[in-house]
C-alpha positions as CSV (number, residue, x, y, z in Angstrom):
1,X,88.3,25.9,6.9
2,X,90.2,27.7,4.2
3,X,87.2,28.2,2.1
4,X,85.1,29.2,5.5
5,X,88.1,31.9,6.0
6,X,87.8,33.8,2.0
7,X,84.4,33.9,2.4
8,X,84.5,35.3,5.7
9,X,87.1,38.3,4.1
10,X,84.9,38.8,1.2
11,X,81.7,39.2,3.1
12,X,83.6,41.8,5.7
13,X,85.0,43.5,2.9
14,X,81.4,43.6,0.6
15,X,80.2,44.8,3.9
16,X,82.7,48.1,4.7
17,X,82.3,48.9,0.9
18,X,78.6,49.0,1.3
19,X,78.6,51.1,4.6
20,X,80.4,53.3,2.6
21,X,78.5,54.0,0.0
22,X,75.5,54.4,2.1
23,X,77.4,57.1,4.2
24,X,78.2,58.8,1.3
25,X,74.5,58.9,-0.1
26,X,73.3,59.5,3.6
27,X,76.2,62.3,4.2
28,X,76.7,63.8,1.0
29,X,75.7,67.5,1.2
30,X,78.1,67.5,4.3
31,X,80.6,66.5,2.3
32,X,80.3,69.0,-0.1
33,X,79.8,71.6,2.4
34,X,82.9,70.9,4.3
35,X,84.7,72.0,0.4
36,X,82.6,75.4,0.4
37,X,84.1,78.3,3.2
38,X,81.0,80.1,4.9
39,X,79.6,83.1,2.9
40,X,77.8,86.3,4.2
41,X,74.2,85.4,2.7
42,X,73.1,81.9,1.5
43,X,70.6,80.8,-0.8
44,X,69.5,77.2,-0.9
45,X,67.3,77.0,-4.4
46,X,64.9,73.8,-5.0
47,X,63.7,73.5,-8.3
48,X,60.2,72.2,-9.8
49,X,59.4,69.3,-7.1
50,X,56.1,68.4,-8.7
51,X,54.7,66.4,-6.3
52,X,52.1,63.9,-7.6
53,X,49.3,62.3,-5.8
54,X,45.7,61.1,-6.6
55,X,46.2,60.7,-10.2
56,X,49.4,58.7,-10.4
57,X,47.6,56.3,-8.2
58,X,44.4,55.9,-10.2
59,X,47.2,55.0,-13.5
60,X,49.2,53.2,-11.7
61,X,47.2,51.5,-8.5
62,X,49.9,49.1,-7.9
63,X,53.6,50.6,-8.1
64,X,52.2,54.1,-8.1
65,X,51.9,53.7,-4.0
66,X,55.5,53.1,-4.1
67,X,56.4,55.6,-6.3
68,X,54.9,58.5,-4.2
69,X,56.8,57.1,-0.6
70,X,59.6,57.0,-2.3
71,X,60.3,60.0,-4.3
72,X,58.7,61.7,-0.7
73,X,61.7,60.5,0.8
74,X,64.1,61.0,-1.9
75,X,63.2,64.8,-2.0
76,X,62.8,65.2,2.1
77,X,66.2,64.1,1.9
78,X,67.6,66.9,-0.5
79,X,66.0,69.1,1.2
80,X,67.0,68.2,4.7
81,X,70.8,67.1,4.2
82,X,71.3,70.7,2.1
83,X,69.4,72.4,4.5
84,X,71.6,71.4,7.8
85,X,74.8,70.9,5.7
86,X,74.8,74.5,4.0
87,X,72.9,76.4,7.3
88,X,71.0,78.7,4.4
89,X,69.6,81.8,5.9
90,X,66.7,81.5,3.0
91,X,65.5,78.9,0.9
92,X,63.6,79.5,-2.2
93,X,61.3,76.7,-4.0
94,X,61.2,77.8,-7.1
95,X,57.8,76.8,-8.5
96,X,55.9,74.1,-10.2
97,X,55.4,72.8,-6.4
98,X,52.7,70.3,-7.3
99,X,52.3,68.7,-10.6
100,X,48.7,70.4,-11.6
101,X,46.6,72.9,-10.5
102,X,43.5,71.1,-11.6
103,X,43.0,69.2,-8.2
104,X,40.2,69.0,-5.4
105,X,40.2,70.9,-2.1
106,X,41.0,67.3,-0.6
107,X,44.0,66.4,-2.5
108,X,45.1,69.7,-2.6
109,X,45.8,70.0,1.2
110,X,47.0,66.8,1.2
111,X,50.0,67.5,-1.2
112,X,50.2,70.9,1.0
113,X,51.2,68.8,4.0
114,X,53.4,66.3,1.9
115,X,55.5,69.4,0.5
116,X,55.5,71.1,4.2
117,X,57.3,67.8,5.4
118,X,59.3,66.9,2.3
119,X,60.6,70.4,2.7
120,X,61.7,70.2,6.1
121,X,58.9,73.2,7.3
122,X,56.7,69.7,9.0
123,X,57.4,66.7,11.3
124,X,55.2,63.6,10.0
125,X,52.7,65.1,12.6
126,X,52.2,68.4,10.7
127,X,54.1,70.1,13.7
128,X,56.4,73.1,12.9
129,X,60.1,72.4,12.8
130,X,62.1,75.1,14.6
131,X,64.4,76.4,11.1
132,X,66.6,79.4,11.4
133,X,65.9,80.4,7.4
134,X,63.1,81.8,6.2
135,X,61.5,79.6,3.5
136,X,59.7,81.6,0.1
137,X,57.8,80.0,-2.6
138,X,57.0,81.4,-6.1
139,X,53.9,80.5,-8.4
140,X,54.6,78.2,-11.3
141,X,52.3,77.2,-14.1
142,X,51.5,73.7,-12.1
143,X,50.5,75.6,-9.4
144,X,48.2,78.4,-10.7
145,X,48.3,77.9,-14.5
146,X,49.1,79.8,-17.4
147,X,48.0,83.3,-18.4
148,X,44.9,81.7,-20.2
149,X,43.8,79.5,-17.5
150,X,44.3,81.5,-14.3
151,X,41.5,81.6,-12.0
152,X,40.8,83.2,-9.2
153,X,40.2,79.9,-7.1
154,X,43.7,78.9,-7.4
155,X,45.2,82.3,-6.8
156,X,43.6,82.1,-3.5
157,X,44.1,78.7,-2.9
158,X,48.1,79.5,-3.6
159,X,48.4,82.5,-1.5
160,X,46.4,81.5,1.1
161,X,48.8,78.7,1.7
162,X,52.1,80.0,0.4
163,X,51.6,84.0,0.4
164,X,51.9,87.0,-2.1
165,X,52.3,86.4,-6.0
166,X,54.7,89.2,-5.4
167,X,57.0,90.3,-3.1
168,X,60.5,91.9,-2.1
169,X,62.2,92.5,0.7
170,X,65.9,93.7,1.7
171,X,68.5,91.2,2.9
172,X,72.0,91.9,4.5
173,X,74.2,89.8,7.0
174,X,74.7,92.3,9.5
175,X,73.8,95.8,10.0
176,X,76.9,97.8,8.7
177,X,76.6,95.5,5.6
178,X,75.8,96.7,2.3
179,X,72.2,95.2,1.5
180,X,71.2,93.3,-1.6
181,X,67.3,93.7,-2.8
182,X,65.0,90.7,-3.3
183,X,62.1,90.5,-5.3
184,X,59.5,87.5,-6.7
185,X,57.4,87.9,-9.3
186,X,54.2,86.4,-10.6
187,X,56.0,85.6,-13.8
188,X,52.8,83.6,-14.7
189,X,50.6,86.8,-15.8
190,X,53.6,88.7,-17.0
191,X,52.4,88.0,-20.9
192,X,49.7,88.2,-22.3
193,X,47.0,87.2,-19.6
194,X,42.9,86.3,-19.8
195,X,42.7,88.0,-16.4
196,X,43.4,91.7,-15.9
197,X,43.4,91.7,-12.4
198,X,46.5,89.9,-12.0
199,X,48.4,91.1,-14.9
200,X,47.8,94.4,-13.8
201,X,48.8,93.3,-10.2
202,X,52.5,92.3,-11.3
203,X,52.6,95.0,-13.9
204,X,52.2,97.5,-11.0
205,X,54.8,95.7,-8.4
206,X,57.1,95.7,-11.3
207,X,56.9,99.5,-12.0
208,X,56.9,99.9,-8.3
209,X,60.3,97.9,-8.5
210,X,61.8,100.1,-11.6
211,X,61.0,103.5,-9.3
212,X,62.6,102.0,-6.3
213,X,65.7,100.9,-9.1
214,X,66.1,104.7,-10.3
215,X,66.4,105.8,-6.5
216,X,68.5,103.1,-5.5
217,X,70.7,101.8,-8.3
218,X,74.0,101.4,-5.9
219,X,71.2,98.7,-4.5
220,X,71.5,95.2,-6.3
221,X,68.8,93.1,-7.1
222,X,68.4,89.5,-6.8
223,X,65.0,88.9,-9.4
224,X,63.0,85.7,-8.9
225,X,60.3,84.0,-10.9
226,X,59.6,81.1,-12.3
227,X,59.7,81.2,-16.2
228,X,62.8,81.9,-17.4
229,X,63.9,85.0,-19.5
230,X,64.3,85.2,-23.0
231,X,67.1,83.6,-25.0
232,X,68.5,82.9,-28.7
233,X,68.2,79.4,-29.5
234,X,70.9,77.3,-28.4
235,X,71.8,79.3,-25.2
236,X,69.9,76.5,-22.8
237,X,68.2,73.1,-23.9
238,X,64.6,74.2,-23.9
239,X,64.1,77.0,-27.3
240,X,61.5,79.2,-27.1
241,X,58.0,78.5,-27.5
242,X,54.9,79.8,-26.8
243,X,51.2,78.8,-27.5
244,X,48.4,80.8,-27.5
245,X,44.4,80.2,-26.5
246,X,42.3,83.5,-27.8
247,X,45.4,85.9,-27.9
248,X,46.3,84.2,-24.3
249,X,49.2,82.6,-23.2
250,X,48.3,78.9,-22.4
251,X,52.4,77.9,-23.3
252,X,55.4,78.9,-22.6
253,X,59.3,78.0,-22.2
254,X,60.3,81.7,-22.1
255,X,58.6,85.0,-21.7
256,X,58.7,87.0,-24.7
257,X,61.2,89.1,-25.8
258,X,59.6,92.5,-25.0
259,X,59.1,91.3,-20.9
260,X,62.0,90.3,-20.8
261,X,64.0,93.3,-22.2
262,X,61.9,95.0,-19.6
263,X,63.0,93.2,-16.4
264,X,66.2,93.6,-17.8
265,X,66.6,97.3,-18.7
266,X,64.4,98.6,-16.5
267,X,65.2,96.6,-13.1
268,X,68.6,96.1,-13.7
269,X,69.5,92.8,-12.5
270,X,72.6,91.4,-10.9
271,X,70.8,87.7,-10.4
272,X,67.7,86.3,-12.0
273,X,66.5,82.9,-10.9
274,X,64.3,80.5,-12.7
275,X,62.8,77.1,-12.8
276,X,60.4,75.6,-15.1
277,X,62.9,74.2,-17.4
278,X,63.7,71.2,-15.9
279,X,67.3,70.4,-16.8
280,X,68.4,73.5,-15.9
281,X,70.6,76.5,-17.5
282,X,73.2,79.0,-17.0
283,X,73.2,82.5,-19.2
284,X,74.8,85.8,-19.5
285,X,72.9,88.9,-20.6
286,X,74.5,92.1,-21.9
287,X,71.5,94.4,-22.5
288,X,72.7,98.1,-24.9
289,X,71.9,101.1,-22.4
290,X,71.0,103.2,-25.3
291,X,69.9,101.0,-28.4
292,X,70.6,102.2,-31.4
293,X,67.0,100.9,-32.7
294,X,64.1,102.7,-32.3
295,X,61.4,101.1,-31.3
296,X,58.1,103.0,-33.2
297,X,54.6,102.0,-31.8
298,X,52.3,102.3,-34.6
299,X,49.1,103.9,-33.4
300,X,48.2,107.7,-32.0
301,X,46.8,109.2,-29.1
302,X,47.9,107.5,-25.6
303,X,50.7,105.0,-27.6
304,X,53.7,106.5,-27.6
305,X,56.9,106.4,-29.9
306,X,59.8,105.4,-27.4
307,X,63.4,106.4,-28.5
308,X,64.8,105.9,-25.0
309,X,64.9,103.4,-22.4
310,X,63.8,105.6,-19.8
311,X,60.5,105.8,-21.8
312,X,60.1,102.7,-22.8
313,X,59.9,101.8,-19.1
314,X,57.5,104.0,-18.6
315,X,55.3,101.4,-20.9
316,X,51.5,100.4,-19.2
317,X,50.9,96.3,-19.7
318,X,48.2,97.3,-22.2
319,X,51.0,99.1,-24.2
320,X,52.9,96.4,-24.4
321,X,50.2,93.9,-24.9
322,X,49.0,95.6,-27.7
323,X,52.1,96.1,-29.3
324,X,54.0,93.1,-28.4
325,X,54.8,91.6,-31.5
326,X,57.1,95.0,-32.8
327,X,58.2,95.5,-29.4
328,X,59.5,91.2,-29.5
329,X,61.0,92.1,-32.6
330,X,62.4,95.9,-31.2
331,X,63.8,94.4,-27.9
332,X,65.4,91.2,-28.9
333,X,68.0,93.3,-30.5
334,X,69.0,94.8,-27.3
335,X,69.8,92.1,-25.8
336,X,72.5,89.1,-26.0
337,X,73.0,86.1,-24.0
338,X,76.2,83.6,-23.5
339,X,75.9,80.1,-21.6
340,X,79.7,80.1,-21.8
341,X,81.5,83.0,-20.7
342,X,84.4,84.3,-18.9
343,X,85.5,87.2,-17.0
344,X,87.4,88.3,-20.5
345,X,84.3,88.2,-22.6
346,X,82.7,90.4,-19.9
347,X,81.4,92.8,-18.4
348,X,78.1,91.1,-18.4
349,X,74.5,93.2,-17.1
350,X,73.3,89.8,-15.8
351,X,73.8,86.6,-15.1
352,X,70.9,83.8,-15.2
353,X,70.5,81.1,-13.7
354,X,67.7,78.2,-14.6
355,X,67.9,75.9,-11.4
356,X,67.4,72.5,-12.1
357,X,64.6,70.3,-10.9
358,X,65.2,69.2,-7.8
359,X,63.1,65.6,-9.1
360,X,64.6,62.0,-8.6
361,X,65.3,61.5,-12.3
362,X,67.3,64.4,-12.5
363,X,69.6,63.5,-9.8
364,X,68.1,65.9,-6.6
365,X,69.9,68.8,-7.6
366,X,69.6,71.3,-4.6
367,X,71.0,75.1,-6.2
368,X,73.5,77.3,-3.7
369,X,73.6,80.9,-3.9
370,X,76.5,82.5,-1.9
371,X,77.0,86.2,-1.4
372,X,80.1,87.7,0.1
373,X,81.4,91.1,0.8
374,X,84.3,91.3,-1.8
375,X,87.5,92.5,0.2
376,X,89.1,93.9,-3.0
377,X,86.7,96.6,-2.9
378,X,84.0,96.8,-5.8
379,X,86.1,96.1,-9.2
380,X,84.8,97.2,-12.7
381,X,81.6,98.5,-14.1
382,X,79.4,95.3,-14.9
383,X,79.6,91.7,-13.7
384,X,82.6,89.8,-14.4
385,X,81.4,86.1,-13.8
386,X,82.7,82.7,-15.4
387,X,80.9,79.6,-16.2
388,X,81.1,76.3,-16.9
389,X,77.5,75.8,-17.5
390,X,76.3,74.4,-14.2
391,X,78.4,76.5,-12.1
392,X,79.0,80.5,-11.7
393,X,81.7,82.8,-10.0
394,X,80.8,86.3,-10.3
395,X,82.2,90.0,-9.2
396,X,80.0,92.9,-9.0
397,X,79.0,96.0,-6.8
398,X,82.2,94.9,-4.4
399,X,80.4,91.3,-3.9
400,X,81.7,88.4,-4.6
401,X,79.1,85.5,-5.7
402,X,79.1,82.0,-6.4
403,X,76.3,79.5,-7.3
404,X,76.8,75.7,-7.8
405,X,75.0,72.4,-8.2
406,X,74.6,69.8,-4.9
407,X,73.2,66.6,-6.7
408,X,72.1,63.4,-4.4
409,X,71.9,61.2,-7.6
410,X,69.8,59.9,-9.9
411,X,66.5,57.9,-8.5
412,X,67.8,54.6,-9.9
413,X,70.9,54.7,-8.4
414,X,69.1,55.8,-4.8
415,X,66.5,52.3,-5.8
416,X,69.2,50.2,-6.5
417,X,71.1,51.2,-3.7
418,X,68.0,50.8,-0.9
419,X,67.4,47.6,-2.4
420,X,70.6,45.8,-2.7
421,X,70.5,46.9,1.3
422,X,67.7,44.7,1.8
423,X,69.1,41.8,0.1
424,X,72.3,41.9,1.9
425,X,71.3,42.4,5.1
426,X,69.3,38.5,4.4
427,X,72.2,37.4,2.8
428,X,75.4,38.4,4.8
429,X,72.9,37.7,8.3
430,X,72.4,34.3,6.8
431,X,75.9,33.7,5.7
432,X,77.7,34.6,8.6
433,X,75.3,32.3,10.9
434,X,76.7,29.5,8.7
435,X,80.1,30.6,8.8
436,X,79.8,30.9,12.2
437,X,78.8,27.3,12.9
């Protein structure tokens, strides 16, 4: 009887520990919302799903079946605890949405309706779930290629499903609220592209965005895209590297130097967001206003010598295509980055952040973006932010902002868990029957 007695105490008490851990993993994002006070905009950012399918299955026919259920779940239920824990009023997938373009009109729409539900946009009977955000998507290199392998199938394909390459609009929380301008770009035809048409497309939204930033500076903008800026070696894990097919870009962990001094003088960042690199980065950039450098254009008749950022963002895509090797080498010396910095080593001219992917095996990150109205009134000239390289608090144009990391857990850990369940639900059932008797 004794005996019958500890076993019956350590079997209740392996029981309440396991209920708890499984209303932790089932409840987490609650739990971290309840530490978070409500901000006046909301951002919940999903990096690079990738969501496999047909080709996973034809590698691995056995486990592969698995695989796909679970890491369906495992992502439906980052995005769905975030989502109802942090009440977002957008949510931004940031790319890389399936794991290759290179798939048939069948498997395509198949993935399509996998993300849709994963997401929390579908029920599992592809009907529309009532949200109160607005959910954006933005082209990564899995989803319409590089610069050297866009076509025009998968362009369609991608906004007929998902919507405009590019695109900005103006948020605010309420109407005698300052507003805060949003814009996505194509980043994947930014460089050096085999296909005008689209280059020429993002080159012109971009230019359209750099008027609309000389009107309204007092405006700040929130930039968006998925390839992330670039940045000395050492600033985030991934260096920069690109790889080129007949002059065209058919690699890349940054975009060159020249783009990226553009997005930065010439739009004027408070935010930029990126996926693609997978485990994720924080960075400060201080761009110089008026660089002492030069940048000289060899060449006559429609090339021009710049000597002043105004002019320099004046530069066509061909301009800079031509000349984008001096201009890499020009720019990159107006421009600094930090991935550890304080409001002392400030002011900054804009903060980047690389979201993590949202993937099992990288612990389900989901990314929040809060904006506040800053009560204080608008503080200094520039952005004074802090980092501790996952994490950002910021100050700037009388906002407050703050992003951090929500993570689920790693995969394993999730496996394990689910597992272990099933075995203890057999074993404890079977136990107490016997101690019962």
């Amino acid at each position: 009887m004794a005996l019958k007695g500890v076993l019956r105490r350590l079997a209740t008490a392996y029981t309440v520990v396991l209920a708890i851990v499984n209303l932790y993993f089932s409840n987490y994002a609650r739990l971290h919302a309840l530490l978070h006070p409500r901000s006046d905009i909301r951002f919940n950012l999903y990096g690079d799903p990738q969501i496999e399918g047909d080709a996973k299955l034809k590698r691995e026919p056995t486990t592969g079946k698995y695989d796909l259920l679970f890491n369906d779940y495992y992502l439906r239920h980052v995005y769905k605890s975030t989502i109802n824990a942090f009440n977002p009023q957008y949510v931004m997938t940031m790319g890389d949405i399936f794991s290759c373009q290179w798939v048939s009109r069948e498997e395509y729409y198949k993935r399509l309706h996998r993300f849709k539900w994963i997401s929390y946009q579908e029920d599992e009977l592809n009907n529309t779930i009532p949200n109160s955000h607005i959910h954006y998507t933005m082209a990564g290199n899995h989803d319409i290629g590089y610069g050297e392998e866009t076509e025009a199938y998968h362009i369609a394909r991608y906004t007929n499903n998902f919507g405009p390459l590019n695109l900005d609009f103006y948020v605010s929380a309420k109407e005698d609220r300052p507003l805060h301008h949003v814009a996505i770009l194509n980043a994947m035809n930014l460089d050096r592209s085999r296909n005008d048409e689209y280059r020429a497309e993002v080159w012109d939204f971009v230019h359209k965005l750099a008027a609309d930033r000389r009107e309204n500076p007092e405006i700040p903008l929130l930039l968006f895209l998925h390839i992330p800026l670039s940045k000395p070696d050492g600033v985030c894990i991934d260096k920069a590297a690109t790889k080129y097919v007949d002059g065209f870009v058919s690699y890349q962990d940054f975009l060159s130097p020249a783009t990226s001094a553009f997005l930065l003088h010439c739009l004027k960042p408070t935010f930029v967001f990126n996926g693609h690199d997978h485990r994720g980065c924080v960075a400060a950039h201080r761009v110089a206003e008026s660089p002492a450098l030069a940048i000289e254009l060899i060449g006559s008749g429609s090339v021009k010598n710049v000597t002043a950022i105004d002019e320099f963002c004046q530069l066509t895509p061909e301009e800079l295509g031509a000349h984008q090797d001096v201009l890499d080498k020009a720019m990159a010396g107006t421009m600094t980055a930090a991935m550890e910095f304080d409001e002392a080593s400030g002011p900054w001219s804009a903060i980047e952040v690389t979201v993590r992917a949202s993937m099992g095996e990288l612990d389900g990150v989901a990314g929040i973006f809060d904006l506040t109205v800053d009560e204080e009134g608008p503080g200094t000239v520039g952005i004074a932010a802090q980092s501790d390289r996952r994490n950002v608090a910021a100050r700037a144009n009388g906002f407050r902002y703050q992003y951090r990391e929500v993570a689920l857990g790693n995969h394993l850990v999730i496996r394990i868990l689910l597992i272990t369940d099933a075995i203890s639900v057999l074993v404890l059932s079977a136990l107490f029957v016997i101690l019962r008797n």
